[in-house]
KEDOMI-473159 format. One line per field, with one value per residue (C-alpha): residue number from 1; residue in three letters; chain; x, y, z. Coordinates in pm, whole numbers. Example, Ala and Ser with C-alpha at 12.3 -4.5 7.8 and 13.67 -1.06 7.14 Angstrom:
nr: c(1  2)
rest: c(ALA  SER)
kette: c(A  A)
c1: c(1230  1367)
c2: c(-450  -106)
c3: c(780  714)
//
This chain:
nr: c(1  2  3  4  5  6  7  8  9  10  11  12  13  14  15  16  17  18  19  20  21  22  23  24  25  26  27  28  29  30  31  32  33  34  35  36  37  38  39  40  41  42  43  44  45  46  47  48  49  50  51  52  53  54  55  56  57  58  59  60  61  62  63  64  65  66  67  68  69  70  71  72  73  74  75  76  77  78  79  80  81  82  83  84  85  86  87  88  89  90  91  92  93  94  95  96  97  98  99  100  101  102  103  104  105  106  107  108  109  110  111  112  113  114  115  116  117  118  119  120  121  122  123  124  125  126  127  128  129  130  131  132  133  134  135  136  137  138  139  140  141  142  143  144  145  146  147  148  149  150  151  152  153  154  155  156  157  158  159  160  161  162  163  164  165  166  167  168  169  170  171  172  173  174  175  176  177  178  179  180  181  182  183  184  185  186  187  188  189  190  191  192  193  194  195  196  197  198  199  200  201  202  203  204  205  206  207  208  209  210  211  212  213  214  215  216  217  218  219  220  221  222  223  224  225  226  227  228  229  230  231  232  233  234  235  236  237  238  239  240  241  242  243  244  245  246  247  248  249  250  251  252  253  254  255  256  257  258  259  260  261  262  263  264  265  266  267  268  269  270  271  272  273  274  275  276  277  278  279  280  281  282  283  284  285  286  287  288  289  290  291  292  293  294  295  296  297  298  299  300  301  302  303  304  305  306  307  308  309  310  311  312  313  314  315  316  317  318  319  320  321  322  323  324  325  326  327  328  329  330  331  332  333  334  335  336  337  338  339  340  341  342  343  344  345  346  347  348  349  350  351  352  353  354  355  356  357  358  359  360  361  362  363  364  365  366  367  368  369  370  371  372  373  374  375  376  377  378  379  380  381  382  383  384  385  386  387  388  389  390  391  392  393  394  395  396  397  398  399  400  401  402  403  404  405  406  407  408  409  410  411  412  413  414  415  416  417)
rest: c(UNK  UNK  UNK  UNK  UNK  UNK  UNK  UNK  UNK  UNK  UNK  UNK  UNK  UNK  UNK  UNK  UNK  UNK  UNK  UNK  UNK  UNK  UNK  UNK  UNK  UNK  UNK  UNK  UNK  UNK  UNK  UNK  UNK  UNK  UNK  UNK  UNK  UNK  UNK  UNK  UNK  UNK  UNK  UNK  UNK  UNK  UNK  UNK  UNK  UNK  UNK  UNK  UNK  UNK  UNK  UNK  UNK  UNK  UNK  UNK  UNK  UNK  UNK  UNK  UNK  UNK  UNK  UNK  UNK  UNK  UNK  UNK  UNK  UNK  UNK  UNK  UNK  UNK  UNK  UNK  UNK  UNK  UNK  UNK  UNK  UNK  UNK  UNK  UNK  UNK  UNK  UNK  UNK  UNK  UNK  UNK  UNK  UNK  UNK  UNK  UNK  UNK  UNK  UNK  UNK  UNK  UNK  UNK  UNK  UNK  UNK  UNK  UNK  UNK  UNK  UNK  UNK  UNK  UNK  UNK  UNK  UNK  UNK  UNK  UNK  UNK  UNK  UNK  UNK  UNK  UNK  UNK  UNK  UNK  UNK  UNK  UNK  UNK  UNK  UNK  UNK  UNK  UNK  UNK  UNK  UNK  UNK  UNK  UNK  UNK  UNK  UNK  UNK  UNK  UNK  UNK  UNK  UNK  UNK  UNK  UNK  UNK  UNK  UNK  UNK  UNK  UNK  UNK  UNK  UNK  UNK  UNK  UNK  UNK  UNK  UNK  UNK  UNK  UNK  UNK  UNK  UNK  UNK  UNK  UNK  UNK  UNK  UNK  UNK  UNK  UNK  UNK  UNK  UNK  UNK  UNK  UNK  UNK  UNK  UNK  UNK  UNK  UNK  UNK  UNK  UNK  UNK  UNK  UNK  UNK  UNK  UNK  UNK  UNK  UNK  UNK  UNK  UNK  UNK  UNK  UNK  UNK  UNK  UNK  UNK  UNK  UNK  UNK  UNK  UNK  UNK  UNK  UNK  UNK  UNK  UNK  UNK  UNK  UNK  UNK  UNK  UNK  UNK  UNK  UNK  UNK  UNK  UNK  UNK  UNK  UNK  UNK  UNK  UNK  UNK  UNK  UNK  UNK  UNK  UNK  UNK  UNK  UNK  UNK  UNK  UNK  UNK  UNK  UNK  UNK  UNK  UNK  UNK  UNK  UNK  UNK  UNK  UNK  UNK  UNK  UNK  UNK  UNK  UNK  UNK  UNK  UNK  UNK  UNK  UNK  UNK  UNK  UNK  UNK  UNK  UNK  UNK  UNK  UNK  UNK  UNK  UNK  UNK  UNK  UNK  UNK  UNK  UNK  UNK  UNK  UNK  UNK  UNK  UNK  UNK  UNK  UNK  UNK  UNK  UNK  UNK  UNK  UNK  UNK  UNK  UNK  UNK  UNK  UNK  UNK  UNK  UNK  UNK  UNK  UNK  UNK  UNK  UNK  UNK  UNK  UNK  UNK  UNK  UNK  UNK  UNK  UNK  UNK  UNK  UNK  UNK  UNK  UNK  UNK  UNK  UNK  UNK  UNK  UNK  UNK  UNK  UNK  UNK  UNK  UNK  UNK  UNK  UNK  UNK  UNK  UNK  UNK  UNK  UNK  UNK  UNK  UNK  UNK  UNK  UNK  UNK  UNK  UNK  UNK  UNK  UNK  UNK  UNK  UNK  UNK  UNK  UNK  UNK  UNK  UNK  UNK  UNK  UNK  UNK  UNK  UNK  UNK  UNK  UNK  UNK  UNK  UNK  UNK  UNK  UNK  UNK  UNK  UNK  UNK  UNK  UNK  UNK)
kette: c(A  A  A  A  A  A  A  A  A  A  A  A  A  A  A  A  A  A  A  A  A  A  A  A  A  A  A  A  A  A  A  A  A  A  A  A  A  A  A  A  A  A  A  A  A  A  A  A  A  A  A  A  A  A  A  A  A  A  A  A  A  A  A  A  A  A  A  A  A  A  A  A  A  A  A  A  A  A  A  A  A  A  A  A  A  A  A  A  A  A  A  A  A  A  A  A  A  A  A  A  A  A  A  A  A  A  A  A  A  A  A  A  A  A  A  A  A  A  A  A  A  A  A  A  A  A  A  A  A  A  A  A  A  A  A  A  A  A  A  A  A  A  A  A  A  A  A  A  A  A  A  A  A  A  A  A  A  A  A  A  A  A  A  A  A  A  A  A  A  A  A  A  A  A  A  A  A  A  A  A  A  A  A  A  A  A  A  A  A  A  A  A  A  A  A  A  A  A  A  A  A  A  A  A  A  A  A  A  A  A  A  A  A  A  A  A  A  A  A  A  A  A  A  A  A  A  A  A  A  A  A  A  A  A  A  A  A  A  A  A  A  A  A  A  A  A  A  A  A  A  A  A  A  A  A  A  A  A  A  A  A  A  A  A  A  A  A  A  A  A  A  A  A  A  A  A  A  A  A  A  A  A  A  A  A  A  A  A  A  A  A  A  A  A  A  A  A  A  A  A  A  A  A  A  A  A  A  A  A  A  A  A  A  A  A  A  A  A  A  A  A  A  A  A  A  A  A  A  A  A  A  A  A  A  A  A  A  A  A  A  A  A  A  A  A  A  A  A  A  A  A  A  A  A  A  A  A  A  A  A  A  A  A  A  A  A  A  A  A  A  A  A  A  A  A  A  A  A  A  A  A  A  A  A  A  A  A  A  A  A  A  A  A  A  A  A  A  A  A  A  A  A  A  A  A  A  A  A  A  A  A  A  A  A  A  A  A)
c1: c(554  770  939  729  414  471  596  287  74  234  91  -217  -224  -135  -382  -674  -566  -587  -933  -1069  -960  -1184  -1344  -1672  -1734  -1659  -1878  -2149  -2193  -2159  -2440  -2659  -2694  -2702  -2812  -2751  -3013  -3024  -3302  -3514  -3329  -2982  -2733  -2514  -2199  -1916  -1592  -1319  -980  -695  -581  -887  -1071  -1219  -1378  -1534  -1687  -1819  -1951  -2129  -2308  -2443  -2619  -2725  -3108  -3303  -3377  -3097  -2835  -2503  -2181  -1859  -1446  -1170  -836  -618  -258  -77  -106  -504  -590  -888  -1127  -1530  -1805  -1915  -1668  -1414  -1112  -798  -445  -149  179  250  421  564  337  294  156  -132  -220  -198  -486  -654  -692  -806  -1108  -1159  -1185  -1426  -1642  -1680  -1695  -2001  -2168  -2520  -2672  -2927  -2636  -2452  -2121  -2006  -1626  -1470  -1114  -867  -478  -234  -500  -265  27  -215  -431  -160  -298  7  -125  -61  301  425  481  444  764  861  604  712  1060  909  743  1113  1284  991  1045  1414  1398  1224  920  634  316  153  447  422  82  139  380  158  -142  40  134  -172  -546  -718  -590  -670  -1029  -955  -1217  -1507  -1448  -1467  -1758  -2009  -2250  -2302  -2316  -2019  -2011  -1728  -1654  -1304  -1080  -815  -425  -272  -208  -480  -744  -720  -935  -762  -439  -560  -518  -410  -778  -923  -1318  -1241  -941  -611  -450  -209  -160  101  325  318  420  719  802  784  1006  1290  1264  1330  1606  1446  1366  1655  1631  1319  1250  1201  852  704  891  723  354  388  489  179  -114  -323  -690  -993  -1262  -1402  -1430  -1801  -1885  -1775  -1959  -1718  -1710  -1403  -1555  -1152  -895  -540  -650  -939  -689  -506  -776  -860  -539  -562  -877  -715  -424  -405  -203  -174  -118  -17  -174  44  -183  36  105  424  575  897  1226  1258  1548  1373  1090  1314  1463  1115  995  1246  1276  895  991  1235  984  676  639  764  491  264  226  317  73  164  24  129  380  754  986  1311  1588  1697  2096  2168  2028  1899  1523  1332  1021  979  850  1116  1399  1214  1247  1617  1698  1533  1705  2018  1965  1860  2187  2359  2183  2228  1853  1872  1568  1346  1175  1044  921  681  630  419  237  -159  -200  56  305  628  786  856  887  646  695  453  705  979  918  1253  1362  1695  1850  1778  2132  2285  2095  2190  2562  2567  2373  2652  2437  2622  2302  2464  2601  2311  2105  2356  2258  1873  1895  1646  1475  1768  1898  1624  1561  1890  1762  1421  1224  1033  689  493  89  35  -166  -500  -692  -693  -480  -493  -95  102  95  370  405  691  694  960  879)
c2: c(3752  3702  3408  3387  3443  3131  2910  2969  2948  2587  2504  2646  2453  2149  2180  2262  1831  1729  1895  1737  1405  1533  1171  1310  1456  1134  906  1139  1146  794  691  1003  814  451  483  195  -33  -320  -591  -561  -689  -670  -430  -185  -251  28  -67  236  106  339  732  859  650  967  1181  883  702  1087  1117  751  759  1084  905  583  563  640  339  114  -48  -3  -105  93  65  222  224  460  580  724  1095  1120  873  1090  938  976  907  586  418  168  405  191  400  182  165  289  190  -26  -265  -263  -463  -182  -315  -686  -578  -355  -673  -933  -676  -606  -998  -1057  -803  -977  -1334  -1208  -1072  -1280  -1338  -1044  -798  -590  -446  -75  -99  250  172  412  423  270  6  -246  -192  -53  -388  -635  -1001  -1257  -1607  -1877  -1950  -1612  -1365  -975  -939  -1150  -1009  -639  -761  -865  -482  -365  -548  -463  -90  -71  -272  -51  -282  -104  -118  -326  -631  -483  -597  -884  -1023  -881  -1072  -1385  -1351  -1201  -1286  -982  -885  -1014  -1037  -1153  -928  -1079  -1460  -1264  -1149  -1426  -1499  -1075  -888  -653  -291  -107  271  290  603  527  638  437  490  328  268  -128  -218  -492  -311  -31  -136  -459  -526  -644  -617  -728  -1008  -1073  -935  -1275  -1635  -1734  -1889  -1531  -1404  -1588  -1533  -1111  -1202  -1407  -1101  -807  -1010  -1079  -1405  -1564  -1279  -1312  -1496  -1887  -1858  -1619  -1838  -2125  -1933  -1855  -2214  -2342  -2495  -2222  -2179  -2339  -2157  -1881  -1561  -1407  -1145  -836  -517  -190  140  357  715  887  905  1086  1182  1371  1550  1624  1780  2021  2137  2242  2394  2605  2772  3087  3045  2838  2458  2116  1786  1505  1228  1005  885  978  616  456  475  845  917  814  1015  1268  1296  1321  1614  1835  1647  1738  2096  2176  2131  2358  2774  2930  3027  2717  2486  2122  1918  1529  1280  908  759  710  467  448  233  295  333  448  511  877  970  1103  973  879  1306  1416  1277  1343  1694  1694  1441  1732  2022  1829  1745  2056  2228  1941  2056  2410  2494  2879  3114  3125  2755  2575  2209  2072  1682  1602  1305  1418  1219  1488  1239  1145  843  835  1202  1487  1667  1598  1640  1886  2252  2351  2626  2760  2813  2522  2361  2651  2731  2406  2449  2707  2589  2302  2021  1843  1726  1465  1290  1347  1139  877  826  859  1166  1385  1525  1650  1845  1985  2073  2259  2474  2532  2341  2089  2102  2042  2048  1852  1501  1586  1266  1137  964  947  871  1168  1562  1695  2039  2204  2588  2760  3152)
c3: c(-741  -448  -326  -22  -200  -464  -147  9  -325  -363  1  -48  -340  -178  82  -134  -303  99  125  -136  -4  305  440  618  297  105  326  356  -27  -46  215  70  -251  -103  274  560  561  863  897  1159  1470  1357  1493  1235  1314  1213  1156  1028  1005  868  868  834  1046  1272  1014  822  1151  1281  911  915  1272  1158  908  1085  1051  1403  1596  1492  1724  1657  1746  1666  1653  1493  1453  1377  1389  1669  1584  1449  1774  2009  2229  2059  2281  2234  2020  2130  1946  1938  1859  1713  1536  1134  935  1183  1346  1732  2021  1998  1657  1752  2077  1797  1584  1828  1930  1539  1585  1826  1760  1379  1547  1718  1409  1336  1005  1111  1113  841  856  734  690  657  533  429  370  626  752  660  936  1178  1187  1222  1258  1194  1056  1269  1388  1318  1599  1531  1552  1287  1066  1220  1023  717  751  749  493  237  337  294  -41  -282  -264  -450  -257  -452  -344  -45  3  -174  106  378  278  274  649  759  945  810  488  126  254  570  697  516  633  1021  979  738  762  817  519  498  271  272  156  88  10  -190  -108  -413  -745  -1012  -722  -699  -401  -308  -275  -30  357  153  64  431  279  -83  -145  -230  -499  -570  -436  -227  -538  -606  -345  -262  -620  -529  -209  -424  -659  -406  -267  91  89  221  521  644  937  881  1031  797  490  629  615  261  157  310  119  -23  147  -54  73  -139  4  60  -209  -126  -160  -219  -312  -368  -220  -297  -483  -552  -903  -769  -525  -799  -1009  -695  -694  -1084  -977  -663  -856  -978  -1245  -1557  -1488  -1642  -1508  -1539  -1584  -1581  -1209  -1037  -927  -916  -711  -657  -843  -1167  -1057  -980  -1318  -1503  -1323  -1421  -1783  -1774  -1630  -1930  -2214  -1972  -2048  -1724  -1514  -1483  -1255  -1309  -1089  -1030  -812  -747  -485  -540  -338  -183  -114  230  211  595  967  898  906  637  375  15  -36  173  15  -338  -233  -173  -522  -721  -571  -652  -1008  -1070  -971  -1187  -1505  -1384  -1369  -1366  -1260  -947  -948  -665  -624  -287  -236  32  183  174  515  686  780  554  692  1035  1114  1138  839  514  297  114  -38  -201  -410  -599  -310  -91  -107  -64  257  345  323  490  821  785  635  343  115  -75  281  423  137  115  509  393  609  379  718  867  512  468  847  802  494  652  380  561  458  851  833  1111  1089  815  871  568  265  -96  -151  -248  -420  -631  -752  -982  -1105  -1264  -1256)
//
């Protein structure tokens, strides 16, 4: 098999996880087996938040029963924003909050405010809801919560503390949703873009709760070493007195995960494969290191198949994403331990964008770093800058599908030949 062949064998590979995260799919199933029902009078109201916003608000009108009133938003990120016909679409900053979020959020606001007891809610959330519906608590300004955003990024702050800090500061998250909208009834069908599928983790949990109390959470900011750096407004939310008014029940369904992305992948290659059940987390170098510990005890030939989602500690001003410069640690430890033989590795983000660039991810082989060198790209300067993009732009290993509309966390895939 050529070296071509197996780099585009990986992607199809790859792509055949993102398609079975597919969210019209997902939400079509999900209202096939448990279809909208509205009491006479009410008005469904459709509310998609997140990535995949588009395909899973297409997917739900479709199935909206004749004769009922609806109303309909969504928000999305920049690059998946399109006008529909008849939906209030709303574009806005990730994984940086924006001013677009904050005038997403206050219509997300009154259009919940106006819901009657006659009314029911279909929330459609998906990954990345959380920065694109920014709603700062009172006495915090976005951009002071926009900083908290960036300190958690460039601290190695898993995404469960992530979300941890986020709901503390935040109108919408941690259920936030479900006080907006009482006395309507709100279901939500949620696709899932973290690892072990806790509801309340993914968009930070706007239609089910919080996942810790505010102790907590200061507790996760003294821990990451932020505290003392974050802006005295946002220190002063989270030392507030904690909320005694119970949330409404919620009513979820998780319609997608990264395991089942996984398992399509497995069922896409042709040739022999390994699942790692076991989720890939942790800072990337760990992660990093396993692979190819996992890789020296796997016959040549198959296919090791990981999902999960790493982190990284941001060390410089360069661009790149947690896939990205996964991509670049591996092809650099395996030239330390003198990996011999025609291997290749791709890591890439199933919602098409790795960090702030355009690129999914990384696709690197044996000679990566020294296509690197030779287009005059030092890969060890350029990762101590966090400069994964540019390295691997230099090599010609960027792995680019273009936005997919939708997000189950991230695909990893490892063959030596």
């Amino acid at each position: 098999m050529t070296h071509d062949t197996t780099r585009s064998e990986l992607t199809e590979m790859f792509m055949a996880g993102v398609a079975a995260a597919d969210p019209v799919g997902a939400v079509q199933a999900a209202l096939a087996t448990r279809p909208v029902g509205v009491p006479e009078g009410g008005t469904l109201i459709l509310l998609a938040i997140g990535k995949a916003a588009n395909g899973m608000m297409e997917a739900a009108r479709a199935a909206v029963p004749k004769g009922v009133a609806t109303r309909c938003l969504i928000v999305t990120n920049y690059e998946n924003h399109r006008d529909i016909a008849g939906v209030a679409c709303y574009g806005a900053g990730h994984p940086v909050p924006d001013g677009n979020g904050v005038i997403a959020g206050l219509a997300v606001e009154k259009l919940l405010h106006e819901a009657g007891p006659q009314d029911v809610v279909l929330a459609l959330v998906s990954g990345g809801g959380s920065a694109l519906l920014p709603g700062p608590v009172k006495g915090l300004a976005l951009a002071e919560k926009a900083e908290v955003n960036r300190l958690l990024l460039a601290s190695g702050a898993d995404i469960e503390e992530t979300n941890i800090i986020r709901q503390a500061l935040s109108r919408f998250k941690g259920g936030g949703l479900l006080r907006l909208a009482a006395p309507a009834h709100v279901r939500s069908l949620i696709l899932s873009d973290v690892v072990g599928d806790d509801l309340r983790v993914i968009a930070s949990g706007p239609t089910v709760g919080p996942i810790a109390d505010l102790a907590t959470a200061r507790n996760v900011a003294r821990r990451l070493g932020i505290w003392d750096r974050m802006p005295e407004a946002a220190r002063v939310a989270m030392e507030r007195q904690e909320a005694q008014d119970p949330l409404p029940r919620p009513d979820a369904e998780l319609i997608g995960s990264n395991a089942l992305s996984v398992a399509a992948m497995a069922a896409a290659a042709a040739r022999p494969v390994r699942v790692i059940d076991d989720p890939l987390t942790g800072l990337v170098t760990d992660a990093a290191a396993r692979i190819l510990d996992i890789a020296a005890d796997t016959p040549h030939g198959t296919a090791l198949l990981f999902g999960g989602e790493t982190t990284v500690i941001l060390n410089g001003d360069g661009r790149g994403g947690r896939n990205q410069e996964l991509a670049l640690r591996v092809a650099l430890l395996a030239e330390e331990r003198g990996l011999s033989g025609g291997w290749l590795f791709l890591s890439g983000g199933t919602d098409g964008r790795d960090g702030p660039t355009d690129a999914a991810g990384g696709i690197v082989d044996a000679g990566s770093l020294t296509r690197m060198r030779a287009a005059g790209a030092d890969p060890r300067a350029h990762l101590a800058n966090s400069d994964s993009y540019a390295a691997l732009a230099a090599s010609g290993d960027l792995l680019m599908t273009g936005a997919t509309g939708t997000n189950v966390a991230d695909l990893q895939i490892f063959v030596v030949n």
